[in-house]
One Martini backbone bead per residue (centre of mass of N, CA, C, O) as a GRO file, in nm:
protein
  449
    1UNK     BB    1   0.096   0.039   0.022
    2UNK     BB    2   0.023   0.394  -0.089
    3UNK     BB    3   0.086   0.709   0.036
    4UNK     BB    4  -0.062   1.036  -0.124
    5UNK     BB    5  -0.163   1.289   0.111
    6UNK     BB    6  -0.349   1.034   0.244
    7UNK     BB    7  -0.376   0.870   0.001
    8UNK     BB    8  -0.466   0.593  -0.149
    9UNK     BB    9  -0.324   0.394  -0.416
   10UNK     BB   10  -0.556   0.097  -0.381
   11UNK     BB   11  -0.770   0.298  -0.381
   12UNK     BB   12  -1.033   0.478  -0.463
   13UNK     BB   13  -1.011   0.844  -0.628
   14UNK     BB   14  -1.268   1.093  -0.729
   15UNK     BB   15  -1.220   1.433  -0.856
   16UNK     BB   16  -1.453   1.475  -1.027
   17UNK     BB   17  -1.659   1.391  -1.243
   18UNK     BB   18  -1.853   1.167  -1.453
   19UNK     BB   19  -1.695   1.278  -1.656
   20UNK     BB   20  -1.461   1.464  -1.736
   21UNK     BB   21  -1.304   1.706  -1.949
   22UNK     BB   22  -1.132   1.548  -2.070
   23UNK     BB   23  -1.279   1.244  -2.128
   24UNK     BB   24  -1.518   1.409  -2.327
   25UNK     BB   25  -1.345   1.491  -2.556
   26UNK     BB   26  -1.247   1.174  -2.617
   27UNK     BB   27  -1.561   1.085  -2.677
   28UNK     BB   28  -1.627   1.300  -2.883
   29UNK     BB   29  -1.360   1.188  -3.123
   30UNK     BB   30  -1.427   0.929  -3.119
   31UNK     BB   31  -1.744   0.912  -3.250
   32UNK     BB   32  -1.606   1.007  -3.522
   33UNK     BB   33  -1.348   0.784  -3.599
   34UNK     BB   34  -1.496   0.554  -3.475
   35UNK     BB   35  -1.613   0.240  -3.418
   36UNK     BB   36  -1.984   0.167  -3.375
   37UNK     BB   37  -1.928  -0.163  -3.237
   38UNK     BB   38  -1.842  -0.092  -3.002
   39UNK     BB   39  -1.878  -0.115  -2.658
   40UNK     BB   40  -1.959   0.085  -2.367
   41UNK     BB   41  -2.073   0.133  -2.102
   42UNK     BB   42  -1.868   0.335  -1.957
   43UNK     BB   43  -1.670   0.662  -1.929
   44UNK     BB   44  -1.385   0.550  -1.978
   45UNK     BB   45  -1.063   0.700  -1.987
   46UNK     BB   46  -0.759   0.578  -2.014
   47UNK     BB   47  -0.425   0.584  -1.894
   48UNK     BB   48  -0.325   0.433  -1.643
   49UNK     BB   49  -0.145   0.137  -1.484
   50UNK     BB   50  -0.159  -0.026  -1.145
   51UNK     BB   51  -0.231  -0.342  -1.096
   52UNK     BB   52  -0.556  -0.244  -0.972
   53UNK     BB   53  -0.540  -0.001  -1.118
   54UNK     BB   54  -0.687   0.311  -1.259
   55UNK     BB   55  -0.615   0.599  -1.458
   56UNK     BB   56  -0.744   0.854  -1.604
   57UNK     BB   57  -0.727   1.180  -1.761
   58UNK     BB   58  -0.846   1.296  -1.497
   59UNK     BB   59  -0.717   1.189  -1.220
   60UNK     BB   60  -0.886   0.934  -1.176
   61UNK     BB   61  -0.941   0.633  -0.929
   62UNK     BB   62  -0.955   0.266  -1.021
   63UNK     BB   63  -1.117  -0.019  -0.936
   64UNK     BB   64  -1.063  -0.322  -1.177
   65UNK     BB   65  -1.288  -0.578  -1.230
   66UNK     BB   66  -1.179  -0.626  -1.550
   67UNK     BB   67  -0.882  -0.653  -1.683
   68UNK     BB   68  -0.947  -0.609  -1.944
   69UNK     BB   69  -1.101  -0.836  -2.001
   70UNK     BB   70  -0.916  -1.087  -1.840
   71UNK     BB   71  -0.584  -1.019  -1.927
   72UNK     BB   72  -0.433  -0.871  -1.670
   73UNK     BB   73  -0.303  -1.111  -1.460
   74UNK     BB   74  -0.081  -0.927  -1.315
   75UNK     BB   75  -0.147  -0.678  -1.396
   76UNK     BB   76  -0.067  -0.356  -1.437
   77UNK     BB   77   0.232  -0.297  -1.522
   78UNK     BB   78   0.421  -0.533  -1.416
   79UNK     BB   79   0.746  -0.495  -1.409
   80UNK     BB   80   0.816  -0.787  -1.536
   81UNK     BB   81   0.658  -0.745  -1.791
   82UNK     BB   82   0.838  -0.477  -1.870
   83UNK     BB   83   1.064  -0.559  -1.880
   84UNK     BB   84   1.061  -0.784  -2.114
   85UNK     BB   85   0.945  -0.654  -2.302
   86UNK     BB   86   1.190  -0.431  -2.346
   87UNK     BB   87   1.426  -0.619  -2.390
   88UNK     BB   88   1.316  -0.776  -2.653
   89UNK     BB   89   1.268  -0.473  -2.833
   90UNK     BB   90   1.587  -0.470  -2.843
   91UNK     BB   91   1.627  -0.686  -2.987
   92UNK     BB   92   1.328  -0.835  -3.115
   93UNK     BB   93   1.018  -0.742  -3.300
   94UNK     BB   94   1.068  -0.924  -3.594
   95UNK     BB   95   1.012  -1.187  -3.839
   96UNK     BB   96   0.836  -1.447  -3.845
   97UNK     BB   97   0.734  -1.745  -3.689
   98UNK     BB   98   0.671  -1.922  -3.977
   99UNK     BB   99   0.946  -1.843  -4.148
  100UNK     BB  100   1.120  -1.929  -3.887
  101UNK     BB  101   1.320  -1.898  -3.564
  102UNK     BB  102   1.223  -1.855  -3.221
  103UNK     BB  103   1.309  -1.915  -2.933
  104UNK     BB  104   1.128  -1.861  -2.769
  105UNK     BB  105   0.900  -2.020  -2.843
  106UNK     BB  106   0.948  -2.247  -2.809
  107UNK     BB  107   0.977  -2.200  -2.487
  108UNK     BB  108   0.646  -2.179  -2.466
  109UNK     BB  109   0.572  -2.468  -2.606
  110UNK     BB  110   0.734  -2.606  -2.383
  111UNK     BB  111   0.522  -2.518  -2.159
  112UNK     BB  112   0.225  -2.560  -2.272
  113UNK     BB  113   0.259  -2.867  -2.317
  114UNK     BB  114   0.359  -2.932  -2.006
  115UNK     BB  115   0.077  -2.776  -1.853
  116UNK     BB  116  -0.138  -2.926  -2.027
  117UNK     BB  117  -0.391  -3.136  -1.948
  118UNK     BB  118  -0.229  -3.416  -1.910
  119UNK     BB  119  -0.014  -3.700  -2.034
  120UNK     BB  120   0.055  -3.547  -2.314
  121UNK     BB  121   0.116  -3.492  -2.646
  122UNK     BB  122   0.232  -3.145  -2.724
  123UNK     BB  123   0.099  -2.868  -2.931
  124UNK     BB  124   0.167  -2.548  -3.101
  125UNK     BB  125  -0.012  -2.260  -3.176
  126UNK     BB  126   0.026  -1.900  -3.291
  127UNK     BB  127  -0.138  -1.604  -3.226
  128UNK     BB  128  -0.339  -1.291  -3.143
  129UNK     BB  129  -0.666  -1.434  -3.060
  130UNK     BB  130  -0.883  -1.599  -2.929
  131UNK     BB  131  -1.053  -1.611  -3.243
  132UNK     BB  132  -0.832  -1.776  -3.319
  133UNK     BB  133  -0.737  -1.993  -3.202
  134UNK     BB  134  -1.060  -2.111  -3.272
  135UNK     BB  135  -0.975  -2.095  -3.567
  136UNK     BB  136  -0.748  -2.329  -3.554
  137UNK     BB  137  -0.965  -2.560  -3.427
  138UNK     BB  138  -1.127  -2.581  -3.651
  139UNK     BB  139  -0.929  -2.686  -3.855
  140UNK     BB  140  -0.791  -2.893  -3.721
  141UNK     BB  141  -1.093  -3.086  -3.681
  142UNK     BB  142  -1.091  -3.098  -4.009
  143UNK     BB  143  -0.847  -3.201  -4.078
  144UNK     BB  144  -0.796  -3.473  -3.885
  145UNK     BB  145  -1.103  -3.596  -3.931
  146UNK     BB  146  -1.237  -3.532  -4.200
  147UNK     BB  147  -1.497  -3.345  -4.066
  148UNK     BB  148  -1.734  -3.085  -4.046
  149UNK     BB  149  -1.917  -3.086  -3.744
  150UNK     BB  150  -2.045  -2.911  -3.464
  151UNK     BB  151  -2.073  -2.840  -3.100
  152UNK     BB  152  -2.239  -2.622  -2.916
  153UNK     BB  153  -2.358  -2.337  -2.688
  154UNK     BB  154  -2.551  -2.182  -2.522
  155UNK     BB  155  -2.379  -1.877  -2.422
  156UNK     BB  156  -2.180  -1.881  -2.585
  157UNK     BB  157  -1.801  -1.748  -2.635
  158UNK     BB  158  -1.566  -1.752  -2.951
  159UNK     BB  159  -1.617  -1.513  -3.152
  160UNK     BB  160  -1.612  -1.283  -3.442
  161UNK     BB  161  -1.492  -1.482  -3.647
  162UNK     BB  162  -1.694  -1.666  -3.885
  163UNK     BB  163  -1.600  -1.922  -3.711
  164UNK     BB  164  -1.662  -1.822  -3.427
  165UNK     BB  165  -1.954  -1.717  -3.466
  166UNK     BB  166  -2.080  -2.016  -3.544
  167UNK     BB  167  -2.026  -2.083  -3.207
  168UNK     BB  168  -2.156  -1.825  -3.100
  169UNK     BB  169  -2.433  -1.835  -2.818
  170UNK     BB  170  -2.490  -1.542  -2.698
  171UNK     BB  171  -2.594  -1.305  -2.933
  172UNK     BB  172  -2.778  -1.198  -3.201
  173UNK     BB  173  -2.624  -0.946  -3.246
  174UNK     BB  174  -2.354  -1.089  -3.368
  175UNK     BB  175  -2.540  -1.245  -3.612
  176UNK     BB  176  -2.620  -1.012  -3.744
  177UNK     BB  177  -2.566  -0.948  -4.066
  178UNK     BB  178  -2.388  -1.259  -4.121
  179UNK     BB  179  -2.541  -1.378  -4.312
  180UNK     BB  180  -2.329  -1.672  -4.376
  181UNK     BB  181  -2.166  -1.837  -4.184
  182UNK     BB  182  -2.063  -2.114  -4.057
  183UNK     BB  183  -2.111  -2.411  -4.133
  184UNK     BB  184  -2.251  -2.705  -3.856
  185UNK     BB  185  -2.356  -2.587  -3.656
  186UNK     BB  186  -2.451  -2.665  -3.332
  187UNK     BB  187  -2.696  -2.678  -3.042
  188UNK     BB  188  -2.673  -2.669  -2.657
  189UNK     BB  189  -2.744  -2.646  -2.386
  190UNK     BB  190  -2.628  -2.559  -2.083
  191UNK     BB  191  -2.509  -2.607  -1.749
  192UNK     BB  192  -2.723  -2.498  -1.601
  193UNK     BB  193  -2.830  -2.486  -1.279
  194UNK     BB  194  -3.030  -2.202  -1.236
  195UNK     BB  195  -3.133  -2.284  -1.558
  196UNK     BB  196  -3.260  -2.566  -1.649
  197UNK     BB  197  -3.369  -2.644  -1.926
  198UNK     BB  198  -3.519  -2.940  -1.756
  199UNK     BB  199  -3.592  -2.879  -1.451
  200UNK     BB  200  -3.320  -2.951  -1.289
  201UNK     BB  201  -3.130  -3.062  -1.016
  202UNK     BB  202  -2.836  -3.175  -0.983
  203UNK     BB  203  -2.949  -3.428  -0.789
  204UNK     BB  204  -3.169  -3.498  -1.040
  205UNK     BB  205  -2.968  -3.529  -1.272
  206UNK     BB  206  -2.902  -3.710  -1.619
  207UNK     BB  207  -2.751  -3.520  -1.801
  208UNK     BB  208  -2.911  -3.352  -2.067
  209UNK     BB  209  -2.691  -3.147  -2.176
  210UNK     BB  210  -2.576  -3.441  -2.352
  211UNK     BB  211  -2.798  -3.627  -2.433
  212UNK     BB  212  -2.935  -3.437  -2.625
  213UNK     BB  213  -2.726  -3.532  -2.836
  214UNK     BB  214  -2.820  -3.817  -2.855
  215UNK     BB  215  -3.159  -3.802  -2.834
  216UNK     BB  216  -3.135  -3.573  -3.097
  217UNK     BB  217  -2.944  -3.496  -3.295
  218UNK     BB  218  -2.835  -3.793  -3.346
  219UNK     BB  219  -3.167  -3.858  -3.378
  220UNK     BB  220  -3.228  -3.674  -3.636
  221UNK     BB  221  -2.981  -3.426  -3.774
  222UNK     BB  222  -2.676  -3.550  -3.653
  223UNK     BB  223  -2.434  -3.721  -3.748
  224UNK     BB  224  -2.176  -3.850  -3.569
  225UNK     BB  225  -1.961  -3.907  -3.800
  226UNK     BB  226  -1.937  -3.554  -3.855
  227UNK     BB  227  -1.776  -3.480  -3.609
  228UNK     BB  228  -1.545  -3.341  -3.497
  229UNK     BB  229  -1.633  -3.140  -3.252
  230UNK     BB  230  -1.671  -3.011  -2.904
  231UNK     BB  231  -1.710  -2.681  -2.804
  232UNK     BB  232  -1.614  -2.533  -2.452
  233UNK     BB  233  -1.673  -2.398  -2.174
  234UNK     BB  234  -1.561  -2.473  -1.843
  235UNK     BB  235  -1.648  -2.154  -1.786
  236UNK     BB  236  -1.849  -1.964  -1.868
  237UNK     BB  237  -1.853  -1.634  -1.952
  238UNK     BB  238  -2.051  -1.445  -2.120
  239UNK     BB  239  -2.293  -1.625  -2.020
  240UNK     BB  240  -2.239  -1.571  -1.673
  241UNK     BB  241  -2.041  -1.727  -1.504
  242UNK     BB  242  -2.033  -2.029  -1.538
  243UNK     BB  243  -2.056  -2.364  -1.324
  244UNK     BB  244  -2.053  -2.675  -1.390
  245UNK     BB  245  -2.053  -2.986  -1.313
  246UNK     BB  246  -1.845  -3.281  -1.355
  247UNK     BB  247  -2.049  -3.449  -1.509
  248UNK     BB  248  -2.050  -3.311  -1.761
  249UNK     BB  249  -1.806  -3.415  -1.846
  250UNK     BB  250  -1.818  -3.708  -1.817
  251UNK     BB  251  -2.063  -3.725  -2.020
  252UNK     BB  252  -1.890  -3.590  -2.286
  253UNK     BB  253  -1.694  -3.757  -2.296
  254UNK     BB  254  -1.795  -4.014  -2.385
  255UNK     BB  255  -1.951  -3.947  -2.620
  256UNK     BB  256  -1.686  -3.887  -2.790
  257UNK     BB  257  -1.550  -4.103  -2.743
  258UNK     BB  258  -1.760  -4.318  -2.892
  259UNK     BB  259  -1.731  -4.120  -3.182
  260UNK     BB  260  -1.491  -3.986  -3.240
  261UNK     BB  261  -1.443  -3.694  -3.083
  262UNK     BB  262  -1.391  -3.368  -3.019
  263UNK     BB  263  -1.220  -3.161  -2.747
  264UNK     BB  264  -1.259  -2.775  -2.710
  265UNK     BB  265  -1.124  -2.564  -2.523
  266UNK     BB  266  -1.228  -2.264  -2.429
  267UNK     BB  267  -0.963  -2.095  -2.212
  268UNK     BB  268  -0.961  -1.788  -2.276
  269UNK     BB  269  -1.103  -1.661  -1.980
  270UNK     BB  270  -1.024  -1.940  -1.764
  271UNK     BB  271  -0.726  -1.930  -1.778
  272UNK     BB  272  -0.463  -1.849  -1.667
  273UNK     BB  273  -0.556  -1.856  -1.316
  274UNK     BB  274  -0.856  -1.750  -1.269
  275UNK     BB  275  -0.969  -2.012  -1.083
  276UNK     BB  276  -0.722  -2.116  -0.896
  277UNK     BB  277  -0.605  -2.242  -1.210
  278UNK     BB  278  -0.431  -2.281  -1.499
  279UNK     BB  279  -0.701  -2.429  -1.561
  280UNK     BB  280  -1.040  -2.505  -1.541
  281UNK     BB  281  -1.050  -2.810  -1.635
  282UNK     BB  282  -0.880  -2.883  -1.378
  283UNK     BB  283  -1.156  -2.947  -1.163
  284UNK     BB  284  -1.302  -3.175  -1.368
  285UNK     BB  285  -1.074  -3.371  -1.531
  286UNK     BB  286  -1.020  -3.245  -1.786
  287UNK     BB  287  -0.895  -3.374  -2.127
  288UNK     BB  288  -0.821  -3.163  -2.395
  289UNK     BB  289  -0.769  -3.214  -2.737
  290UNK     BB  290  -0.831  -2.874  -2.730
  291UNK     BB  291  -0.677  -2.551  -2.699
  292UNK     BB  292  -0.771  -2.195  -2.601
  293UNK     BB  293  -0.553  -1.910  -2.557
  294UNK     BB  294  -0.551  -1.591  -2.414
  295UNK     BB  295  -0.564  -1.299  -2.237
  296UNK     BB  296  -0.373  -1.400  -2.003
  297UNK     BB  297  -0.116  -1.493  -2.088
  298UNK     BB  298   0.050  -1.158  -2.136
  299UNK     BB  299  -0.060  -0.928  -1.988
  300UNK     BB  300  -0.178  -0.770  -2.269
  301UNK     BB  301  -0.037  -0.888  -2.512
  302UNK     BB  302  -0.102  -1.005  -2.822
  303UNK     BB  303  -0.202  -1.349  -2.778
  304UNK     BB  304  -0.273  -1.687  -2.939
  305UNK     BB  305  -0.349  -2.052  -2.805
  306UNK     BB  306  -0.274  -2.355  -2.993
  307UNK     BB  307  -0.359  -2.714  -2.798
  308UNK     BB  308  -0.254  -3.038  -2.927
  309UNK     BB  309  -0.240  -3.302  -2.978
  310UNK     BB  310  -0.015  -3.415  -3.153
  311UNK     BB  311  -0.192  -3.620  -3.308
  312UNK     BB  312  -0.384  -3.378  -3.438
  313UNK     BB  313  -0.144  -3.198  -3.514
  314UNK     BB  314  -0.132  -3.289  -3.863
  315UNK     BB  315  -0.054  -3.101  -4.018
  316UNK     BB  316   0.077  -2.895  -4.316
  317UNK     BB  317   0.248  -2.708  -4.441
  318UNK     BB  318   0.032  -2.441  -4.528
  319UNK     BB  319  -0.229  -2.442  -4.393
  320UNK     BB  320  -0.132  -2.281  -4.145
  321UNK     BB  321  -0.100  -1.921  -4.040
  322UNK     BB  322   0.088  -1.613  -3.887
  323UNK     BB  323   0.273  -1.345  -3.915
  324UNK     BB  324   0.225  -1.255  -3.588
  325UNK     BB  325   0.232  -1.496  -3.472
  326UNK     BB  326   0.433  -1.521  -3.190
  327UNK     BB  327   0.549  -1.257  -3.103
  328UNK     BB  328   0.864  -1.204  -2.915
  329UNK     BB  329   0.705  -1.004  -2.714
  330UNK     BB  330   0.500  -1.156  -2.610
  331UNK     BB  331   0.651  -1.423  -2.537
  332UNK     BB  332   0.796  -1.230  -2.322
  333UNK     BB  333   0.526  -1.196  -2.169
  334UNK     BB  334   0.424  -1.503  -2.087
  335UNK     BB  335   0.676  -1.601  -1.965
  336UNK     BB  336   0.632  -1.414  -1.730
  337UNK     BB  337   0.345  -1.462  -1.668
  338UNK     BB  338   0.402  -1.799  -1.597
  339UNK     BB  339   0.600  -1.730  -1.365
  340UNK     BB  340   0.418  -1.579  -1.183
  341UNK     BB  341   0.184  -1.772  -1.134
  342UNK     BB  342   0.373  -2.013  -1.045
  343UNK     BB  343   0.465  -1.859  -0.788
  344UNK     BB  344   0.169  -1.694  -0.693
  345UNK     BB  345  -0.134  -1.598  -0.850
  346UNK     BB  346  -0.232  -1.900  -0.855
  347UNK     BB  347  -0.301  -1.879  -0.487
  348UNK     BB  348  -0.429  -1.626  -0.488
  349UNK     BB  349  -0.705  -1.649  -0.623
  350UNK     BB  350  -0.805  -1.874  -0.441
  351UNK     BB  351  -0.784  -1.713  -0.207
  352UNK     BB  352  -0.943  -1.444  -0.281
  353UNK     BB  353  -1.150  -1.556  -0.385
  354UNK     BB  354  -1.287  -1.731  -0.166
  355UNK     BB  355  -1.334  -1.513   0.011
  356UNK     BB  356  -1.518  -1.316  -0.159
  357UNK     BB  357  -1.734  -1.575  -0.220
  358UNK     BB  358  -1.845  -1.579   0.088
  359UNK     BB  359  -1.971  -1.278   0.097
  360UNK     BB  360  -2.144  -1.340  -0.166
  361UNK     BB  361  -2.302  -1.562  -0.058
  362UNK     BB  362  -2.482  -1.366   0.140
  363UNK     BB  363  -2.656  -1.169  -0.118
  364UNK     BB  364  -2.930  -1.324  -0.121
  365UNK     BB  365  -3.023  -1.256   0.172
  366UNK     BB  366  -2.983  -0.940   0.128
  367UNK     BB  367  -3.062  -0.926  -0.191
  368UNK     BB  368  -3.339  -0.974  -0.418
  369UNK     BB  369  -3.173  -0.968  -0.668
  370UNK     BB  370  -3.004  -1.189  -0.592
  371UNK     BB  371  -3.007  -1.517  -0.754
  372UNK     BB  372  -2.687  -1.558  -0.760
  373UNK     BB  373  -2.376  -1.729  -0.694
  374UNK     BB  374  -2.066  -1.758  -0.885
  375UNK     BB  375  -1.722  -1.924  -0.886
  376UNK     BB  376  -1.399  -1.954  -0.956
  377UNK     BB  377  -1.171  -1.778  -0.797
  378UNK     BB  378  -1.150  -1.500  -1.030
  379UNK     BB  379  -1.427  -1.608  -1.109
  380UNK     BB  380  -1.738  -1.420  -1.135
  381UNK     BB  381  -2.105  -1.467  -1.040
  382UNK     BB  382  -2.420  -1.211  -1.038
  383UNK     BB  383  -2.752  -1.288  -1.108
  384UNK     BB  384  -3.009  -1.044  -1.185
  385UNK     BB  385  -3.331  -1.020  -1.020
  386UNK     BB  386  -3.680  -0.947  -0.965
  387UNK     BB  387  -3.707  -1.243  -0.862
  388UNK     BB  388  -3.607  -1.536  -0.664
  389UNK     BB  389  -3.856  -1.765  -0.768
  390UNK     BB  390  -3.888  -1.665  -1.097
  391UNK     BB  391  -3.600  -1.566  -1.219
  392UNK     BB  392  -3.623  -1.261  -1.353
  393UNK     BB  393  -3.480  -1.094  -1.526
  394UNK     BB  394  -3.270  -0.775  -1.471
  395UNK     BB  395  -3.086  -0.582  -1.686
  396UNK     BB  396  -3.142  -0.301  -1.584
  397UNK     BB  397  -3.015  -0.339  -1.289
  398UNK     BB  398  -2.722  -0.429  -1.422
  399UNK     BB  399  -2.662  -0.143  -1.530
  400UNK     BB  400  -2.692  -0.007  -1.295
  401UNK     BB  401  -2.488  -0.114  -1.122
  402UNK     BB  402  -2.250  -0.059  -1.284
  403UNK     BB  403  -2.258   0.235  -1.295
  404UNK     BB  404  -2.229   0.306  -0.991
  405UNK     BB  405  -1.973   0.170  -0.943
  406UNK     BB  406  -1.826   0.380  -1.141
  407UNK     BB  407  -1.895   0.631  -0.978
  408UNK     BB  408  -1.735   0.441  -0.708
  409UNK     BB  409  -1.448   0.338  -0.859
  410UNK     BB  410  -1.612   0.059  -0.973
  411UNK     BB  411  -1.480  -0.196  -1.222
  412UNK     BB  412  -1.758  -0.348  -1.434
  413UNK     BB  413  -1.924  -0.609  -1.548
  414UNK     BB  414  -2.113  -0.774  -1.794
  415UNK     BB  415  -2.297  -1.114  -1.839
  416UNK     BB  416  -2.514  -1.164  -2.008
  417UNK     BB  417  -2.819  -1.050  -1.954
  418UNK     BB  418  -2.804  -1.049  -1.595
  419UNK     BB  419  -2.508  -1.019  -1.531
  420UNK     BB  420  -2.188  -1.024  -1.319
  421UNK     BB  421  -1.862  -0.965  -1.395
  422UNK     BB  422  -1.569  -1.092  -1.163
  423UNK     BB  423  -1.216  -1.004  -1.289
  424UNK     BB  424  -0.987  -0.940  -1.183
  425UNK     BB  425  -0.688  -0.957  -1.130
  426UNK     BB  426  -0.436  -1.130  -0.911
  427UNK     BB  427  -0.292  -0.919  -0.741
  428UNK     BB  428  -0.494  -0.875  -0.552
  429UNK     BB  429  -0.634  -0.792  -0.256
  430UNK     BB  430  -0.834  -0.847   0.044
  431UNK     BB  431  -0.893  -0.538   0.073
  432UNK     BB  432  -0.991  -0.507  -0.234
  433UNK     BB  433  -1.170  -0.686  -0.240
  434UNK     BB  434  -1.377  -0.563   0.018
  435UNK     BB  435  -1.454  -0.324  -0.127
  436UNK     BB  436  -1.580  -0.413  -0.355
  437UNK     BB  437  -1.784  -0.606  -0.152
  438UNK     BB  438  -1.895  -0.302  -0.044
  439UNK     BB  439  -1.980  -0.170  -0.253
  440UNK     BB  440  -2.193  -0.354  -0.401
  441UNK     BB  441  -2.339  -0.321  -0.186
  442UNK     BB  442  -2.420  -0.041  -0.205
  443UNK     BB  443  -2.559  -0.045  -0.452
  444UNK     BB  444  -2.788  -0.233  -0.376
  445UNK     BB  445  -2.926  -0.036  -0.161
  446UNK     BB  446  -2.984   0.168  -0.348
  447UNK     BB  447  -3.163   0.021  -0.495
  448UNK     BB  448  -3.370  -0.051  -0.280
  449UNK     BB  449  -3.442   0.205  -0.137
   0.00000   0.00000   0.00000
């Protein structure tokens, strides 16, 4: 903790209104000449950031809880990966590693190899986004298994290009007016146990969100030996910071091996110690066949990691390639990142997860509108709902409590149509936790009241 003047400077303080006049100046030069598909919940205009930190162009400062949509895994800025970026970039900023051959990837690649759930033989393909990552596994196991069909989940979010958007089933808005997507993709619900689609509870359920493929898809519309993978979300992110129980992987797993179908985890949001594990696929013993990684990989520099048992990734030169993936100073941030990791920082989320969402599952006695509190290490979701009887969803609610908390200091966002996502760095401490569940708790009590 460092005080200046007085003030803590781990913890929000606001100077002006919101927006400042720096930040509504940037946000009406912003109006005129970016692209109007970008979302903002409220105007925040960053300048710097440091640990769990940032402050605006107007010098407020405010506690992070969206980590950058879950990306700064090690905080703002934090020391050792900004001495990694300066040192590589001094070094070498670019050649190409398709075409040529960078130590550091080789170093990367058999970290990822090594820490990749499972004791299996694997290979890494390198992007520079989650939705590249997730496109690199469509590719892969159509052409591994040489059949052409998917299945993926309502609630999930795989990437807004059209192959990875053909995959996501999180808002029909993201695929409007881009028909025809990629063909082949069939939907079925997710395990969401606050929400089953089949109105069963967690003891009384037959894993029907998994039966429902074969007992539909496949006896009905969808061959099951033209499916290529099934892509998953160990905890789905968009969706609403979804948990499901161990035996939906148990079960699904049957389902792929039986089969011969591919599990590709798509561990964009969930991996790099987010869950307080390496991967949240280990939570519930999943070894996927392909993984995809990318936001908090490198601590916020654009890097995307497809991970695929050796066998599996089995294409020829020239047929999957990019020019910037794999960029050697990202990779030299990835490695410095996963040295934090396992450090301290995937044992800090567990821990710190653990106190927060202790106080957070306080919230539905506490507060009607709180429908649901889910999720592991740092990676939260609270659920807002109009009555907690009837379940019915309450978007204007979590909107609005988004804002109140940007007003108090402290940024969260949106999943799902009525949830609130808690992804902090992992640096937080537990003074930040604390401080995050007392505003959001001031939040709720003020519209309560």
């Amino acid at each position: 903790m460092h005080v200046t003047d007085g003030v803590r400077n781990d913890l929000p303080n606001l100077i002006t209104s919101l927006p400042g006049p720096k930040a509504q100046a940037i946000i009406e030069r912003d109006g005129a000449v970016v692209s109007p598909s970008y979302t903002r919940s409220y105007p925040l205009v960053a300048a710097r950031g440091e640990g769990a930190m940032i402050e605006d162009v107007d010098g407020n400062r405010f506690l992070d809880f969206t980590a950058g949509i879950a990306v700064v895994s090690t905080g703002h800025c934090h020391p050792k990966i900004v001495e990694a970026i300066q040192r590589q970039a001094a070094e070498l900023i670019h050649m190409s590693g398709t075409d040529f051959y960078y130590p550091n990837m080789v170093d990367l690649a058999e970290k990822l190899a090594m820490i990749a759930p499972g004791d299996v033989p694997r290979r890494v393909y390198f992007g520079n986004s989650g939705t590249e990552a997730v496109e690199a596994a469509l590719k892969m196991a159509r052409y591994h298994t040489g059949r052409g069909r998917f299945i993926a989940f309502f609630g999930s979010f795989h990437g807004r290009t059209m192959g990875s958007l053909a995959l996501t089933g999180s808002k029909s808005v993201q695929q409007k007016g881009f028909f025809p997507v990629v063909q082949g993709v069939s939907h079925v619900p997710y395990a969401n146990c606050y929400r089953c689609a089949y109105g069963k509870t967690p003891d009384s359920c037959a894993v029907e969100c998994v039966k429902v493929i074969e007992d539909q898809l496949f006896r009905h519309t969808v061959p099951p030996e033209e499916v290529a993978a099934i892509f998953v979300e160990p905890v789905q992110g968009e969706g609403g910071y979804v948990v499901p129980p161990k035996k939906f992987f148990d079960e699904l797993r049957r389902v792929a091996d039986q089969h011969d179908i591919l599990i590709a985890a798509d561990e964009v949001q969930s991996g790099m110690g987010r869950t307080g594990k390496m991967f949240a696929s280990e939570h519930f013993d999943l070894v996927p066949d392909i993984i995809a990684l990318a936001k908090g990989i490198a601590s916020g520099m654009p890097l995307g990691a497809t991970i695929a048992r050796a066998d599996v990734m089995d294409w020829r030169p020239g047929a999957h390639a990019s020019t910037f993936g794999g960029n050697p100073v990202c990779i030299s941030a990835a490695l410095a990142t996963i040295e934090l990791l396992e450090q301290e920082l995937i044992d800090n989320a567990a821990r710190v997860g653990a106190h927060m969402k202790a106080r957070l599952d306080e919230f539905p006695k506490r507060f009607p509108i709180v429908g649901d509190v889910r999720g592991l290490g740092l990676m939260i979701g609270l659920e807002i709902v109009r009555d907690q009887t009837t379940k019915e969803r309450a978007p204007d609610l979590r909107d609005k409590i988004e804002q109140i908390c940007f007003e108090r200091g402290l940024l969260v966002l949106g999943a799902g149509p009525n949830s609130i996502r808690l992804s902090p760095p992992l640096v937080i401490t537990k003074d930040q936790a604390d401080h995050a569940v007392d505003t959001l708790a001031e939040c709720l009590e003020s519209i309560r009241r």
